[in-house]
PASEBA-1860 file (N, C-alpha, C; in nm, 3 decimals):
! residues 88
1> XXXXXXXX> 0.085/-0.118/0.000/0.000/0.000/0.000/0.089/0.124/0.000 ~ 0.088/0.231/-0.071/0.150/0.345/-0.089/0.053/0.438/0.005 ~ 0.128/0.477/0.073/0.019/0.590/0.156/0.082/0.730/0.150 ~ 0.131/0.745/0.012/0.158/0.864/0.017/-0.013/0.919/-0.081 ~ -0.069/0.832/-0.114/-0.189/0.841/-0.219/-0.279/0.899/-0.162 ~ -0.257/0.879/0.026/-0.365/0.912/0.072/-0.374/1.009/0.208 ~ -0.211/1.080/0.195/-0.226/1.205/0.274/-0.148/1.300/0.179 ~ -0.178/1.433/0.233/-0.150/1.523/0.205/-0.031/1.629/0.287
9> XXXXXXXX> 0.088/1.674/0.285/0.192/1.688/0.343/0.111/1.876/0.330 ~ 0.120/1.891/0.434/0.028/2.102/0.432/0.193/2.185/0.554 ~ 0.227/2.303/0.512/0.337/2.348/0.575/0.319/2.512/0.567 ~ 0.382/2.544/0.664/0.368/2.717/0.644/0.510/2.732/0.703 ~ 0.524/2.860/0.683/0.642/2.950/0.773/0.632/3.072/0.813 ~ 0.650/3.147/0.875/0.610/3.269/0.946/0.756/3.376/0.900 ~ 0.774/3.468/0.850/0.875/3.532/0.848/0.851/3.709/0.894 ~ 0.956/3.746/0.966/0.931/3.899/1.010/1.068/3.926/0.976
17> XXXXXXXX> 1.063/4.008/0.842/1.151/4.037/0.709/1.251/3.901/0.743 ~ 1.353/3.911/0.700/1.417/3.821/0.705/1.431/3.661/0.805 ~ 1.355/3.677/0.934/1.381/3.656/1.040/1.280/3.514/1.052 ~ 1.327/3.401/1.060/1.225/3.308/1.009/1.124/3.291/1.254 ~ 1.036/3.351/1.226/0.955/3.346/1.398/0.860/3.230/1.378 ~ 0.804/3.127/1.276/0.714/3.015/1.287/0.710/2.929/1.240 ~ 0.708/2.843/1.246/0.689/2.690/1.139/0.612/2.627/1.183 ~ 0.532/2.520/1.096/0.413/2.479/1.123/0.401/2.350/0.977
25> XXXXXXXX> 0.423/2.239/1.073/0.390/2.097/0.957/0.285/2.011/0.984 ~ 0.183/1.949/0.937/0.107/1.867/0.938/0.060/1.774/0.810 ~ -0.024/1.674/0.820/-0.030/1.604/0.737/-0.206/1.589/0.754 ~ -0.261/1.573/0.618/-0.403/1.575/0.637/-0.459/1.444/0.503 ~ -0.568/1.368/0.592/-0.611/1.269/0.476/-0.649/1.325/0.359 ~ -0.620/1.304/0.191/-0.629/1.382/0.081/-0.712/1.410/0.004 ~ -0.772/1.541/0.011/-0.914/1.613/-0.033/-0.933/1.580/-0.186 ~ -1.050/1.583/-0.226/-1.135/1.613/-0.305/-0.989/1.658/-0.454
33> XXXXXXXX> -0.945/1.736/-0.454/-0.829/1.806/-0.571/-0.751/1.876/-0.510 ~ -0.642/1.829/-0.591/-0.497/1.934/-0.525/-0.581/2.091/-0.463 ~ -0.642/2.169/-0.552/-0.630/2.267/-0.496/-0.768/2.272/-0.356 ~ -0.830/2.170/-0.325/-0.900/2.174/-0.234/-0.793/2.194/-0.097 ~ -0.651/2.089/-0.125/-0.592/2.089/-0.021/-0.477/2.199/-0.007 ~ -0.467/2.299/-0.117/-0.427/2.430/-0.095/-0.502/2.534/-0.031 ~ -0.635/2.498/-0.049/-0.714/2.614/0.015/-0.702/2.525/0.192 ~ -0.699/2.432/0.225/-0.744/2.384/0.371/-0.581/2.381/0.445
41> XXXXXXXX> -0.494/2.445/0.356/-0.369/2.470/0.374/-0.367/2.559/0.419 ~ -0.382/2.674/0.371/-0.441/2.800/0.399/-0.519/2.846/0.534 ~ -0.632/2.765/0.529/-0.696/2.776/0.631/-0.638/2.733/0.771 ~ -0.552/2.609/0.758/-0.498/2.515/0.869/-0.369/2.655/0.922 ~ -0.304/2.690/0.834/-0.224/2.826/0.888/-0.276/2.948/0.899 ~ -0.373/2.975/0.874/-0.506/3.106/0.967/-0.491/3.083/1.103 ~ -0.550/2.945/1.071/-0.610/2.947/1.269/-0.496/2.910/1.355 ~ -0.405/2.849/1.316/-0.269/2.814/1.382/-0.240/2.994/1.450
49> XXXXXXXX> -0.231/3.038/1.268/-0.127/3.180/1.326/-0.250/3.282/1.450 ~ -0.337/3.250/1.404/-0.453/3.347/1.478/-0.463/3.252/1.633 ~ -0.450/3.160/1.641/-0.451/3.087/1.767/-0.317/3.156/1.880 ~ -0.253/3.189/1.809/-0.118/3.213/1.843/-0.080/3.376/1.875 ~ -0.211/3.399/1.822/-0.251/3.572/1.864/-0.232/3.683/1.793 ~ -0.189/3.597/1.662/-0.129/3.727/1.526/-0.272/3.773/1.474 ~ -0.257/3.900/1.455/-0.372/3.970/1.469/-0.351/4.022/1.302 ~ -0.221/4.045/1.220/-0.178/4.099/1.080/-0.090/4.044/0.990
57> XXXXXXXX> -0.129/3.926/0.884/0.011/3.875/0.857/-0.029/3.890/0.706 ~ 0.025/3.849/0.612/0.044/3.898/0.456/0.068/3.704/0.459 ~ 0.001/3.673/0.405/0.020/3.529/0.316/0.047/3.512/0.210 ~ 0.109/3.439/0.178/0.173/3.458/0.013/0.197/3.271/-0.012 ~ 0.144/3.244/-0.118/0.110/3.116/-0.153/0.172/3.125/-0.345 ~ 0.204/2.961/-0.376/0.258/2.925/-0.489/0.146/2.879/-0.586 ~ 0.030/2.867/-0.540/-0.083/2.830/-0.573/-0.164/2.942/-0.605 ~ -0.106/2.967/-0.794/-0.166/3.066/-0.864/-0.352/3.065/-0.847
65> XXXXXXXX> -0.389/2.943/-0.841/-0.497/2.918/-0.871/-0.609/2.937/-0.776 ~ -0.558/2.926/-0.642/-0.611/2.975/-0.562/-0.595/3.093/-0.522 ~ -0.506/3.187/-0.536/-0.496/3.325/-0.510/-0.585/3.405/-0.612 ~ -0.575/3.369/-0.752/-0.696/3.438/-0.849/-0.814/3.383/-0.742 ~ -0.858/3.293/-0.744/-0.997/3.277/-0.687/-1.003/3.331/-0.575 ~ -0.962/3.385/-0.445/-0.940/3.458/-0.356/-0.987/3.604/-0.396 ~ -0.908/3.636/-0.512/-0.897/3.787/-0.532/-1.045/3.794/-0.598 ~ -1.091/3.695/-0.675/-1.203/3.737/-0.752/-1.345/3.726/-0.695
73> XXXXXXXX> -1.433/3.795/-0.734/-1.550/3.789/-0.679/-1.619/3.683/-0.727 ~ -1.575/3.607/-0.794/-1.658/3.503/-0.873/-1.703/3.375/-0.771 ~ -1.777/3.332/-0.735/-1.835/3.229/-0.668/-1.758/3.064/-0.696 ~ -1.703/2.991/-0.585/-1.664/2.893/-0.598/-1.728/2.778/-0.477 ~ -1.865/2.712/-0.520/-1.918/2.649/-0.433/-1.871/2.516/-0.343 ~ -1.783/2.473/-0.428/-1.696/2.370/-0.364/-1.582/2.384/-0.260 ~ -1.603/2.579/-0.305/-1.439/2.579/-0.195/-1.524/2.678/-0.100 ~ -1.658/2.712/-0.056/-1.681/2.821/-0.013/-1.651/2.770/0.094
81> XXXXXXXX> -1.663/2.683/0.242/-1.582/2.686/0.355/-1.472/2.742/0.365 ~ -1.393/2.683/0.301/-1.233/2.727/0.296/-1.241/2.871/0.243 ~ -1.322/2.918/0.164/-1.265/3.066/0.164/-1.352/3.175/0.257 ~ -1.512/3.140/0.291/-1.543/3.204/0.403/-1.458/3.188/0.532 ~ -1.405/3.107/0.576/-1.301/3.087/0.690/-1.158/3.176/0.651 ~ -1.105/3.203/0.508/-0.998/3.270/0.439/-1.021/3.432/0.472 ~ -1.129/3.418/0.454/-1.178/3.568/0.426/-1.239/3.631/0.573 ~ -1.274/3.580/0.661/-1.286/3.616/0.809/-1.201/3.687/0.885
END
């Protein structure tokens, strides 16, 4: 059995300019499409960093595809959890 088929490796880092202040690794059973598990990536480092009491941070992601859909007003019903929780 390959079980890489059936998790998903999700990671963040925290930087204050140069200065690396957070890291954060987990592994999650594997969603619906790659970019389902970019957006719950996203989300999983919201509440981490907001748990943690950061009140202002700038996220910056490699996942063109989800940042257009972020920026756009266009409706995405499959991802609306993950981006009402994004957008909070």
């Amino acid at each position: 059995m390959d079980i890489t088929r059936y998790w998903s490796g999700l990671g963040f880092t925290l930087f204050d300019g140069d200065t690396e202040i957070m890291r954060g690794q987990t592994r999650r059973i594997n969603s619906s499409s790659p970019l389902h598990v970019e957006a719950e990536g996203l989300v999983w480092a919201v509440e981490e960093l907001s748990g943690c009491g950061f009140k202002q941070v700038r996220f910056e992601s490699d996942c063109q595809q989800l940042v257009q859909i972020i920026k756009s007003s266009k409706q995405w019903p499959s991802l609306e959890p993950e981006l009402d929780t994004i957008e909070s």
